[in-house]
N, C-alpha and C positions, 0 to 999 in steps of 0.2 A: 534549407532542410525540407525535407519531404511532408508534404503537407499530410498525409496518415501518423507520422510522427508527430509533428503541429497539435492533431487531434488529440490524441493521446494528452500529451502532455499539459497542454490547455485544460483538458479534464483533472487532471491529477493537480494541477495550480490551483483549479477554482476548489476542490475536496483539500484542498492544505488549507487554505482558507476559513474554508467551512472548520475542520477541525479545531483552528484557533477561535472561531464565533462559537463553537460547544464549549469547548473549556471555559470564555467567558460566562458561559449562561451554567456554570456548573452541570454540563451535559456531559457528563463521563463517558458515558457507555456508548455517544457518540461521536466523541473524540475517538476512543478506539475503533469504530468500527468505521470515520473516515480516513484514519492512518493507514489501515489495511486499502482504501480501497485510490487512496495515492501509490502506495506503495506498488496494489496491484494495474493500475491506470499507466505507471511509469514503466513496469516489465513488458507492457502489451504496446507501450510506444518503440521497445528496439526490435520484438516480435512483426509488429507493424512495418519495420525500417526493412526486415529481411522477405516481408509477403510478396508475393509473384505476384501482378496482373490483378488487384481488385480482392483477393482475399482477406481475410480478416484475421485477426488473434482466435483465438480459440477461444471459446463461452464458459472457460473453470474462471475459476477462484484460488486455488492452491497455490499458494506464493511458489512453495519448494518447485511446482513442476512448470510453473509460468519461466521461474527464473531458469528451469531446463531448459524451454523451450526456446526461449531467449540467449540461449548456449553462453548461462554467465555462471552454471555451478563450479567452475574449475576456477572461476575468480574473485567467487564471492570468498573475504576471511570465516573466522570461525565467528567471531564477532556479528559481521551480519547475517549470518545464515539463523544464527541463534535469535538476532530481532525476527529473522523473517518467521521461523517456527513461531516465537513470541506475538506477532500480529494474526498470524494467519488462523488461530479461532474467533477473531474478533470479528471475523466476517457473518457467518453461518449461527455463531453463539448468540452473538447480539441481538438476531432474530427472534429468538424463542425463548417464552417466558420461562422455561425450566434452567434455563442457562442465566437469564439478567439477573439475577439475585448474587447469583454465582460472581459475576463479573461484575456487578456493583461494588460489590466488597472490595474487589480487588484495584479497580479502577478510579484512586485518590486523585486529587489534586494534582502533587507531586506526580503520583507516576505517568500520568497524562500531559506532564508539561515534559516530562522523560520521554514518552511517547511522539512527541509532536517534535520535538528535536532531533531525535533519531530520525524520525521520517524526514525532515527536513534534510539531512547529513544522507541518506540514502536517496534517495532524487535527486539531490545534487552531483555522486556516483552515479547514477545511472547518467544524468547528463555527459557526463562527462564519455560515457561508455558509447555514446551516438555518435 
């Protein structure tokens, strides 16, 4: 495999990781906001697989337009497009205290062991998509 892909993916390994070490430490808010950024580590691994000559993924964040970019909207079900809306405020929200309150509430236990399996079930699709 293409060692820019390697890259990629190697990062999104070590951030699935880290997600499982927040949920142990009851770090909710960053659990979500390493799911999002496996999720987004793995779309810039097949963007990475299609770059000409030394280019790079592009510098967003936006699952929806990573996973354009990545020419997988036509293959993603409805099912994961729905995660992907679903992670992709976790990125930019997480950041700012007007939002962590917000996403406290919302970011249990549960839905963060939901969270970390789904991300898991989606890397492992994107693998397969390499």
């Amino acid at each position: 495999m293409d060692e820019r892909i390697d890259y990629w993916l190697d990062l999104a390994e070590y951030d699935m990781e880290t997600a499982k070490a927040m949920l142990q430490t009851d770090r909710y808010l960053y659990v979500g906001f390493m799911c999002h950024q496996v999720v987004e580590k793995g779309l810039k691994a097949i963007i990475a697989g299609d770059c000409i000559d030394g280019d790079i993924p592009p510098k967003i964040h936006h699952l929806m337009k990573l996973a354009k970019n990545a020419d997988l909207s036509n293959k993603l079900n409805e099912k994961q497009k729905d995660f992907i809306r679903e992670l992709n405020p976790l990125n930019i929200e997480a950041r700012y205290p007007e939002y962590k309150q917000k996403l406290s509430t919302m970011l249990t236990k549960n839905k963060c062991q939901e969270l970390i399996k789904k991300t898991e079930e989606f890397l492992c699709w994107i693998k397969k998509q390499l």
